[in-house]
C-alpha positions in Angstrom: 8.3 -9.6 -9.5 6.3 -7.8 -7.4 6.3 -8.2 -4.0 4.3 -7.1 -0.4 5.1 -3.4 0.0 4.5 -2.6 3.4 7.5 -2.3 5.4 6.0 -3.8 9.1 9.5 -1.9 10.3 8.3 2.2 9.1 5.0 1.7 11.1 7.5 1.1 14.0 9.1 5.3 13.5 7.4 7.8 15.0 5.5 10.5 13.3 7.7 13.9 12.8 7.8 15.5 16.1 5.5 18.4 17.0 6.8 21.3 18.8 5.0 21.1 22.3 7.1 24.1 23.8 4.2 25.8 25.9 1.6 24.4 28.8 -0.8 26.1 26.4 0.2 23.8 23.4 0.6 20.6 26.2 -2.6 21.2 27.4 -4.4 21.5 23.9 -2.7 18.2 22.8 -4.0 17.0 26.0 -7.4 18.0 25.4 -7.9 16.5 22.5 -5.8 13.1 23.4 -3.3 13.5 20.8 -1.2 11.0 19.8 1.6 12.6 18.3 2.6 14.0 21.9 3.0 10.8 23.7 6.7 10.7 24.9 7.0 14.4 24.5 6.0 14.6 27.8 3.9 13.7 30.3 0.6 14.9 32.1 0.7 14.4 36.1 -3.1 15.0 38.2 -2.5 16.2 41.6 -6.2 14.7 43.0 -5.4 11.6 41.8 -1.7 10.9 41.9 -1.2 9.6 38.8 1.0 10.7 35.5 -0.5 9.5 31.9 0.3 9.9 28.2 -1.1 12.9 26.7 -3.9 10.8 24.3 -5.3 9.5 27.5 -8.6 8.6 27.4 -9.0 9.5 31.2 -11.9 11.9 32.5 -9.9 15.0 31.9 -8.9 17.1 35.3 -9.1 21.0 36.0 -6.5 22.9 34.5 -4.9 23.8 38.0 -4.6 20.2 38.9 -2.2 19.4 35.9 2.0 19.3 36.4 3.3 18.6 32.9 6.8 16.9 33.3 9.2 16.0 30.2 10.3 12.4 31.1 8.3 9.8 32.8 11.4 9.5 35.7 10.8 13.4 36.7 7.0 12.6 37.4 7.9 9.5 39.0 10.1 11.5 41.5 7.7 13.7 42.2 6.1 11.3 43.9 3.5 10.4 40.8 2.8 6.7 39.6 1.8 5.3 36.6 -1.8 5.6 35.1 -3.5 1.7 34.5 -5.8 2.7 31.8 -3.3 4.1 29.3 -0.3 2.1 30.7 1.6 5.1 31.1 5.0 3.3 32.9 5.3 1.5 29.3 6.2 3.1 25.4 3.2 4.9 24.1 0.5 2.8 22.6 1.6 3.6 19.0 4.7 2.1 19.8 3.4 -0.9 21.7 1.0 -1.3 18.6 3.5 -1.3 15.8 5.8 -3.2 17.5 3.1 -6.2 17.8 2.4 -5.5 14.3 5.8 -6.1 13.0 6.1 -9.5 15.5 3.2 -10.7 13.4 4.7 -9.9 10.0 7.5 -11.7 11.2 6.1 -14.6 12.6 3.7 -14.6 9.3 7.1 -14.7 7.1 8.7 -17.0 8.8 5.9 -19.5 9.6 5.5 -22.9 7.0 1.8 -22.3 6.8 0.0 -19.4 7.3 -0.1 -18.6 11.0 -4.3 -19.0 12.6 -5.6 -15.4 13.5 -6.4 -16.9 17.0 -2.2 -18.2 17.0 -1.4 -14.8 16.1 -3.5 -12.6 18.8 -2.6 -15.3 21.2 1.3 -14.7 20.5 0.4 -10.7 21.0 -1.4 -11.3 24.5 -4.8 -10.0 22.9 -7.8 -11.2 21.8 -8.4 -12.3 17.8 -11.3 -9.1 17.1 -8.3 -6.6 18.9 -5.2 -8.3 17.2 -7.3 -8.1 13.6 -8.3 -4.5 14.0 -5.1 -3.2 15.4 -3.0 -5.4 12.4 -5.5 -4.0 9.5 -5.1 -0.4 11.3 -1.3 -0.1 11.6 -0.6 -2.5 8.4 -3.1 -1.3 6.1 -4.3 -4.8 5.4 -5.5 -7.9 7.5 -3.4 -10.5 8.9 -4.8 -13.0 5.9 -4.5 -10.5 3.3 -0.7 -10.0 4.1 0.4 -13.5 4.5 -1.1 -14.4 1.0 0.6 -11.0 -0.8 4.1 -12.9 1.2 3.2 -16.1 -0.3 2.5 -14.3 -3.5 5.8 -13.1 -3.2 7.6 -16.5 -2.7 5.7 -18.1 -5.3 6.9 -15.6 -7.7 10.3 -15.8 -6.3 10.3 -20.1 -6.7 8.6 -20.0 -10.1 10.4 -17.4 -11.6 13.8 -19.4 -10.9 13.0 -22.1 -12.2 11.2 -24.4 -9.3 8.4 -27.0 -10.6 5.0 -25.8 -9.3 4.7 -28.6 -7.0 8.2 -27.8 -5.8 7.1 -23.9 -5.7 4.0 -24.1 -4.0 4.6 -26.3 -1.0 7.5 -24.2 -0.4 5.4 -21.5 -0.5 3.4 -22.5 1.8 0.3 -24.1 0.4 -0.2 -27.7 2.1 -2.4 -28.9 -0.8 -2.3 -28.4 -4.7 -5.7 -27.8 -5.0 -5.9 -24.8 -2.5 -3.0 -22.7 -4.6 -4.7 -23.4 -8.0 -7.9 -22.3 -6.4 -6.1 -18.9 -5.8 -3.4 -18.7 -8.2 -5.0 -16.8 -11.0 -5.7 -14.3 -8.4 -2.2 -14.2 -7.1 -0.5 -14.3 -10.4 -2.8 -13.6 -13.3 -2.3 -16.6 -15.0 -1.8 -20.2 -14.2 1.4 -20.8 -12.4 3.0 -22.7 -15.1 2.7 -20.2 -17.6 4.0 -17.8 -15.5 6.9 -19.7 -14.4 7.7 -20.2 -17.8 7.2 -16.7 -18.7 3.7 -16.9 -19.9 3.9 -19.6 -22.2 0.7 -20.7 -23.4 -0.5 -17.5 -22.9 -2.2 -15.2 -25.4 -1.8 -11.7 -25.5 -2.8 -9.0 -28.1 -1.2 -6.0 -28.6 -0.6 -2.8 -30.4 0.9 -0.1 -31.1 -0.6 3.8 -31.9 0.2 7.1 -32.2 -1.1 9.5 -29.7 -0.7 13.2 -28.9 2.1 11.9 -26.0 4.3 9.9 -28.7 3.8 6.3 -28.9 1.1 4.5 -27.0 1.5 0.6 -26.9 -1.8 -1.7 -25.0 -1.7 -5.1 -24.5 -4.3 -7.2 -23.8 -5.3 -11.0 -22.7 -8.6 -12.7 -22.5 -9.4 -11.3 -19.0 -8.7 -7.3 -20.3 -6.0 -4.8 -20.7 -2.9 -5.5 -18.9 -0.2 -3.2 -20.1 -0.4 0.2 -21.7 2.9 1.8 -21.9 3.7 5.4 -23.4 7.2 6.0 -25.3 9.2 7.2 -28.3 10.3 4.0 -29.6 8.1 0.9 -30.9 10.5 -1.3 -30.5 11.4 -0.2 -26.9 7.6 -0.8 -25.7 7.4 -4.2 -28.0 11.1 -5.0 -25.7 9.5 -4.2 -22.5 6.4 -6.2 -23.3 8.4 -9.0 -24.0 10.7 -8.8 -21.3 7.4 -9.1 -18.8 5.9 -11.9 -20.6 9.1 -13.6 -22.9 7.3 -17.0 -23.9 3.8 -15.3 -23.9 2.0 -16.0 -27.2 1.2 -12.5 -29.1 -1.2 -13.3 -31.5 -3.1 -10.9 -33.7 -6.0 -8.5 -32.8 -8.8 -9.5 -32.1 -11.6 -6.8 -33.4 -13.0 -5.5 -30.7 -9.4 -4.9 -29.3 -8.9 -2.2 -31.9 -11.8 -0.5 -30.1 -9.7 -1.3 -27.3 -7.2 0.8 -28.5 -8.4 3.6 -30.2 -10.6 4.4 -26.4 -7.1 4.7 -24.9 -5.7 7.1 -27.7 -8.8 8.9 -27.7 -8.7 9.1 -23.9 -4.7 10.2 -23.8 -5.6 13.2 -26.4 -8.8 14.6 -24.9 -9.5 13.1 -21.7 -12.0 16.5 -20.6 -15.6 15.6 -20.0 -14.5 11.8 -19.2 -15.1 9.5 -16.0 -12.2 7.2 -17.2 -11.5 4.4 -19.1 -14.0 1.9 -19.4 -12.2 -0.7 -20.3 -11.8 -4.7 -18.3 -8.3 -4.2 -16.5 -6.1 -7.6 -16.3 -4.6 -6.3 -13.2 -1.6 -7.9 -11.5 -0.2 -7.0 -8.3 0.0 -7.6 -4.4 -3.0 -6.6 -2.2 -1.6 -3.8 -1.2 -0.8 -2.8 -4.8 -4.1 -3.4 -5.7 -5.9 -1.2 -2.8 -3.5 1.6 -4.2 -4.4 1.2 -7.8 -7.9 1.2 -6.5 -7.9 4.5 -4.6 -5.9 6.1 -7.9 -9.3 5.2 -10.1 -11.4 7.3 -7.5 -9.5 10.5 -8.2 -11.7 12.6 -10.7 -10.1 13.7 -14.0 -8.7 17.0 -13.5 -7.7 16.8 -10.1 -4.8 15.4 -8.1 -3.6 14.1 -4.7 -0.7 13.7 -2.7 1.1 10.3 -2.0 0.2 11.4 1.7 -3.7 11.8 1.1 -3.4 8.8 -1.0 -1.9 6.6 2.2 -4.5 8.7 4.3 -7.2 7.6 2.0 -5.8 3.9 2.8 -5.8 4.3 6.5 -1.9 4.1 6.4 -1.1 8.0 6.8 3.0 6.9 7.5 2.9 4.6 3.9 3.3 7.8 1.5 6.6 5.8 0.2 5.0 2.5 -0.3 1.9 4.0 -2.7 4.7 6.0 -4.6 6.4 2.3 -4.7 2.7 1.2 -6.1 2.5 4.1 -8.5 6.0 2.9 -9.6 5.0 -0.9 -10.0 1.6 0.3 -12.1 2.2 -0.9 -16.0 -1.2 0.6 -17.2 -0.9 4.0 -17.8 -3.7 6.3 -17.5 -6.5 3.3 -17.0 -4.9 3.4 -13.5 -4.2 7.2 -13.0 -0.8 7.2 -11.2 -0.1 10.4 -13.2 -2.5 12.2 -10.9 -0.5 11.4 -7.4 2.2 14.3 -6.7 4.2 15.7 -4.2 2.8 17.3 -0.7 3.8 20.8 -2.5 1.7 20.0 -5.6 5.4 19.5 -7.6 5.5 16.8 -10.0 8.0 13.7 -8.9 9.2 11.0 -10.7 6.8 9.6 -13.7 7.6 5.9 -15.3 7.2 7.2 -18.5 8.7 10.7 -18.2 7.8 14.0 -16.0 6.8 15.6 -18.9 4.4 13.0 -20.2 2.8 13.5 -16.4 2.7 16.9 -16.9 1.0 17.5 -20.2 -1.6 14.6 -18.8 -2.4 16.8 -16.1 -2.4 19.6 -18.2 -5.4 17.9 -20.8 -6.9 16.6 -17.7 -7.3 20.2 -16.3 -8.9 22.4 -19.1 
């Protein structure tokens, strides 16, 4: 089951701490408002009295009216007070920001119904447009687009145990049927009491080809391709096929599926001179899932990116762990790229279906 990503908590941390060990190196993160330096110390203005964070957005002063001071108490006792446009006597604004981020999450998890944008902002002391941007900035996605991946997540959780759907959904959250079937193929990929019954009533095609990487295995239903897995054993893929969808109906080829597959072998051994696979994806995952799996298609074939440039990409720079969680969740190989995400040092990390599978991709992808 998969569930919301983010972590509201690791926005909370603070980025890795920058050395700041000169005026020279204060003054420069002063200069250009830098974020990463508030708390590190503080910058106090003779003409006007006042001490402010670094990333103050204050007219800046002459170099010879600036006292830098490493704690907010030694500026304080030398006689400075606190600056009222970057709120200087409270935790930096990254701090404040996450931590009214996190709040939210909570209150959103915790709440019967989903919580009204204009509840929300009013809980933070801000106003709905500044509580939405501030939410989307810091969590990567808006308030409404995280309270449904939550629900998402506790209609997976009910239905998967067991719960009947009316049971599920209102514990979900939903107040009315009709809304949750309204969104449920888009929150689970199928109707909610197939997939509380493992995909019964659901038909899914599949098969199994060989490909210069072993064993290539692609599953499809009526909306497109929702699994292709690469291995060594058939009957290991036909397991794990199973496993995700154990009362699914998987009925024979259809024709055009053949085409299906032979685009994804043909793609695996020579993938040069290619945008892609141009194939209708079935995909099932979280919002946030989704935006990663998204941002993976843009990469170009042949070259790769970091999990950090990926969560830059995103808006989220501090969410590299979460898009490798994404890259982990992904179950179609190759028509979502997560072979092309690696390590900050351009070293190859952890691959679902084996390091060396990732490597050789690369390798095709490259010449």
């Amino acid at each position: 089951m998969n569930t919301m990503t983010f972590d509201p908590r690791a926005a909370a941390q603070k980025a890795k701490k920058t050395e700041f060990s000169t005026d020279a190196a204060k003054l420069a993160a002063m200069r250009r408002h830098d974020p990463l330096a508030d708390g590190q110390f503080f910058c106090a203005i003779a003409t006007t009295g006042i001490y402010c964070y670094p990333s103050c957005a204050s007219r800046p002063a002459k170099v010879e009216n600036i006292t830098f001071y490493g704690s907010r108490e030694e500026a304080i006792e030398a006689g400075y007070r606190s600056c009222k446009r970057c709120r200087s006597e409270l935790p930096p604004r990254a701090e404040r920001e996450a931590s009214m981020v996190v709040i939210a999450c909570r209150t959103i998890e915790q709440a019967e119904e989903p919580p009204r944008l204009a509840d929300l902002a009013a809980g933070a002391g801000v106003s709905p447009h500044h509580f939405h941007r501030v939410f989307k900035r810091v969590a990567g996605v808006t308030p409404k687009a995280y309270a449904d991946a939550h629900r998402q997540g506790r209609v997976q959780d009910n239905l998967s145990a067991g719960d009947k759907v009316t049971e599920g959904l209102y514990a979900a959250g939903f107040n009315s049927s009709s809304r949750f079937y309204e969104e449920s193929e888009k929150m689970l990929g199928m109707t909610p009491t197939a997939y509380r019954k493992g995909g019964e009533g659901e038909s899914i095609w599949h098969a199994i080809d060989i490909c210069s990487l072993g064993l290539v295995l692609v599953a499809a239903t009526e909306r497109g391709v929702c699994s292709i897995m690469l291995g060594d054993d058939p009957d290991e893929l036909r397991d794990e096929l199973v496993e995700r969808f154990p009362k699914a109906q998987f009925s024979d080829p259809v024709l055009d599926f053949n085409d299906w597959v032979a685009e994804v072998v043909n793609f695996v051994d020579d993938p040069t001179g290619r945008d892609g696979l141009n194939l209708p994806l079935d995909i099932r995952g979280t919002a946030f899932q989704r935006r990663v799996w998204e941002e993976l298609r843009a990469i170009p074939v042949g070259q790769t990116a970091s999990y950090s440039e990926v969560a830059e990409r995103l808006g989220m720079p501090k969410a590299a762990r979460a898009v490798a969680g994404a890259c982990a969740s992904n179950n179609i190989a190759v028509a979502i790229p997560c072979h092309r995400v690696v390590r900050t040092d351009g070293s190859l990390s952890g691959y679902r279906w084996g390091v060396e599978r990732k490597r050789r991709l690369l390798e095709s992808e490259k010449v």
